[in-house]
N, C-alpha and C positions, 0 to 999 in steps of 0.2 A: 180878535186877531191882535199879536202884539204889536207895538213899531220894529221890531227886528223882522219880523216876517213882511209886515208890509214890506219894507224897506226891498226884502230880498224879490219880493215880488215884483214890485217895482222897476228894480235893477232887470229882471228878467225879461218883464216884459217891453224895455229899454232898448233892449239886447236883440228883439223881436223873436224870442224866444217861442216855442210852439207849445201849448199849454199844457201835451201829453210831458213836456221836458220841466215844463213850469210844477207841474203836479209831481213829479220824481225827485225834482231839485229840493222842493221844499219837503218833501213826505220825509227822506232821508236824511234831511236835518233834524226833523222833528224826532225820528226816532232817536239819533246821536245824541239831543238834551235829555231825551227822555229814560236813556240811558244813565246817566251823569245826574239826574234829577236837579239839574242848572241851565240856566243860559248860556248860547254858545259863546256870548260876550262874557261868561264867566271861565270858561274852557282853554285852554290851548294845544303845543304839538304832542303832550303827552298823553293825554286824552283822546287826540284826533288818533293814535297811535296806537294805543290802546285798543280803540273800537275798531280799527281794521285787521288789528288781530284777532278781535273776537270774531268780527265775520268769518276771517276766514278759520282761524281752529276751531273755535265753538259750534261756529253754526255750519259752516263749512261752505259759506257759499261760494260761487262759482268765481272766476277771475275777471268776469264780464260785471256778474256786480259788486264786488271792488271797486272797479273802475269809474261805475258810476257813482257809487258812493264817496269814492274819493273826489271826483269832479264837482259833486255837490259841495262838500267840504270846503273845497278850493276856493271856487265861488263864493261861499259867501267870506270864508275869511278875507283873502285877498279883494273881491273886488266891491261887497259891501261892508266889512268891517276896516277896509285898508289894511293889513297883514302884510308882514315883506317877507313872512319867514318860513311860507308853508313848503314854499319847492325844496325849501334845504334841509327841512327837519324832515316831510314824507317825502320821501322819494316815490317816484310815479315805477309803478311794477312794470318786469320787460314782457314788451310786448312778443306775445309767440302764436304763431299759425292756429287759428280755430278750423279745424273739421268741419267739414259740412254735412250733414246728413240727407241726404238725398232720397226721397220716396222714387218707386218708383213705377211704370204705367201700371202693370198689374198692381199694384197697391194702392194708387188713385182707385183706379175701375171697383177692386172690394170694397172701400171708403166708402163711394158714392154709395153700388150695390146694398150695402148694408144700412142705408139712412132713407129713411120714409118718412121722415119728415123735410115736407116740401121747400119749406126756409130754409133748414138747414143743408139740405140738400142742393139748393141756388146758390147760396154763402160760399162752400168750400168749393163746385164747381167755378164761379165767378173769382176763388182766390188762383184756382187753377187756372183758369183762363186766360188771367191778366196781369200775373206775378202783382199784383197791390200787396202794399204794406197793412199793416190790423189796420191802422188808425185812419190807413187811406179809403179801407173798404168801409170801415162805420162810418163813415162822412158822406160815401154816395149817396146823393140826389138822384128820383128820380129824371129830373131835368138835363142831368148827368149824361143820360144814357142817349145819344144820337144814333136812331136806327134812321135816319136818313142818311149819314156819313159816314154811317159806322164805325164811330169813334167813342170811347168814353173819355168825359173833361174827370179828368181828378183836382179838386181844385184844393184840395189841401194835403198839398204831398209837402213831403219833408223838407223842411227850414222854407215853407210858405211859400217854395213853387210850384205852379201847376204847372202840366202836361197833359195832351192827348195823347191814348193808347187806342191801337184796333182794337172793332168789336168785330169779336168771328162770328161768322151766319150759325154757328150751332149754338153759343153761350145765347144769342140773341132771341132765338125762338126758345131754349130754358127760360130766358126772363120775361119772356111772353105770357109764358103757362104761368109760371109766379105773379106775375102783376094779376091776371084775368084772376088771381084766384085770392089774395091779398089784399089787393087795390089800395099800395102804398100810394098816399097825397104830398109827404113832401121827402121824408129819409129813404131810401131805397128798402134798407132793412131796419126798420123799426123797432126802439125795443116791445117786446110784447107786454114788458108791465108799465111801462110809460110812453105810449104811440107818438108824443109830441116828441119824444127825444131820440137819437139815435142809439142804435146794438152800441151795449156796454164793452170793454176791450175784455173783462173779467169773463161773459159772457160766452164772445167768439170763443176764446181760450178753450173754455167749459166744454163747448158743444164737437168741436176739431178732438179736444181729450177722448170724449165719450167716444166719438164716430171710429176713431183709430179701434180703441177698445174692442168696437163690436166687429170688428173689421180683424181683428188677431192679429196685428201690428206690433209686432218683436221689439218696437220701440216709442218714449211718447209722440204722441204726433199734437202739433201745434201748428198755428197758423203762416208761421213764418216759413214751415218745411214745406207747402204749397208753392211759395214764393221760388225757393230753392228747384222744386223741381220741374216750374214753367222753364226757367233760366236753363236749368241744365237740358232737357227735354228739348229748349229749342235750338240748345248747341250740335248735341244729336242730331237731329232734323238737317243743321246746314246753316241757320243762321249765324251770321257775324258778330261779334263782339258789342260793337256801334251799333248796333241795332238791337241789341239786346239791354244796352246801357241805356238810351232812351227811353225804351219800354218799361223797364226799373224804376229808372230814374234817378241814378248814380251821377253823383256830382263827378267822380273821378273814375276814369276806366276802369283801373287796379283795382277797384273792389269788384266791378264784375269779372274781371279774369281769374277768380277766385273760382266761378265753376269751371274753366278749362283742367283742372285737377281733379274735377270729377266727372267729365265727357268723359265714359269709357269708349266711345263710338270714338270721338275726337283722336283717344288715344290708340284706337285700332286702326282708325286709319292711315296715321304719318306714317309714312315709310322713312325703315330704318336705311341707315345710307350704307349696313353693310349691305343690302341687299344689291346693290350696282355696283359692288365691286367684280371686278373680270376673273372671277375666280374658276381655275379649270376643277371637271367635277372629282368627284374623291372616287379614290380608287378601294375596292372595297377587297383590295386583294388578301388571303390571308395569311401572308409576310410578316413574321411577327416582327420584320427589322421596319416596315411601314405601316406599324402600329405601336413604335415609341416615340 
């Protein structure tokens, strides 16, 4: 490991960084030198410039990772290299409205239908269930799981805080039949090539890619579209905002009002307010002077 990496490492986990963040911060810089065949202490705004150009015409990636590639960047120059210059030379991209892609019940129910295998099949049901994040769901302990309370502790939810979420009496007797037949001792979902350690993030990915697959899913399905469609799914249903932020786990409202743009139920049911206008009814005479 060099001392620039420690260093950054260092600073991150300072920072009390979460290690899925610490693993992206540092991965992304590594490729940035490894482009450049230099140290980032060799590097500066032309370079930094350069390379998110190339992301984005070259390789074409998305605006999502830009942003974190740029945030890596940032980071280490500014806050482990000292740098004063990075905000003025990159300019940070404007931000604009991401789409959600919403699954939806009949496209759970095939998902599930189509997967026979019993893991994977508890996995993507339990993403449904409980809108969990990837990283929240490969952390679950069995210990996790209170079927006296009926709650699940997530104890490693984003930026290190935990929360309880309900556990519904159906997900609970799924992970019943799963444990009687798995007999996870400490990770709920285990990887299958190393039992000691928890499902890999590359892994879930994998196994939600395939499921959609076999399931005729017009689009990719990932683990995160699970999350999307408890949220939206429970707007439909009747639940509240605040209670659906909780359950998330949303440090700020505003990101969960983001499914309200995709509650089509929500959006059938506001009444328009032309509709309480006192409008006498139309006359369907055929007056072509009361049809200009």
């Amino acid at each position: 490991m060099t001392p620039l990496r420690k260093r950054m490492i260092e600073q991150l986990q300072l920072r009390n960084s979460s290690e899925a963040t610490i693993h992206t911060y540092v991965a992304a810089v590594s490729r940035f030198a490894k482009r450049f065949g230099k140290s980032p202490e060799q590097l500066g705004p032309e370079q930094v410039r350069s390379y998110l150009l190339h992301l984005l015409k070259d390789k074409h990636d998305s605006w999502t990772t830009i942003q974190v590639n740029r945030a890596a960047l940032k980071f280490l120059y500014v806050r482990v290299l000292k740098q004063s210059w990075f905000d003025e030379e990159i300019p940070a991209p404007k931000k604009r409205p991401i789409g959600i892609t919403v699954l939806s019940q009949d496209q759970i129910t095939r998902i599930l239908n189509h997967t026979h295998n019993l893991k994977h099949w508890t996995i993507m049901a339990t993403l449904y269930a409980t809108g969990l994040r990837c990283d929240e769901l490969c952390k679950l302990k069995v210990s996790d799981i209170d079927s006296q309370r009926m709650v699940i502790h997530v104890r490693a939810g984003k930026g290190g805080i935990p929360r309880d979420i309900p556990l519904s009496p159906a997900l609970r007797e799924r992970l019943r039949i799963y444990y009687r037949w798995r007999k996870p001792t400490d990770w709920l979902f285990p990887s299958t090539m190393r039992p000691a350690q928890p499902l890999r993030h590359k892994t879930l990915r994998v196994l939600c890619l395939q499921a959609g697959r076999r399931a005729a899913i017009p689009f990719t399905v990932h683990p995160h579209l699970f999350r999307h469609a408890c949220a939206t799914h429970m707007l439909d249903a009747g639940a509240d905002l605040r209670t659906i932020q909780v359950l998330l786990g949303h440090a700020d409202i505003r990101t969960t009002a983001r499914y309200l743009h995709v509650s089509i139920r929500r959006l059938q049911a506001a009444t328009s307010p032309f509709d309480a206008l006192p409008l006498p009814p139309i006359d369907h005479s055929d007056d072509p002077a009361r049809q200009r």
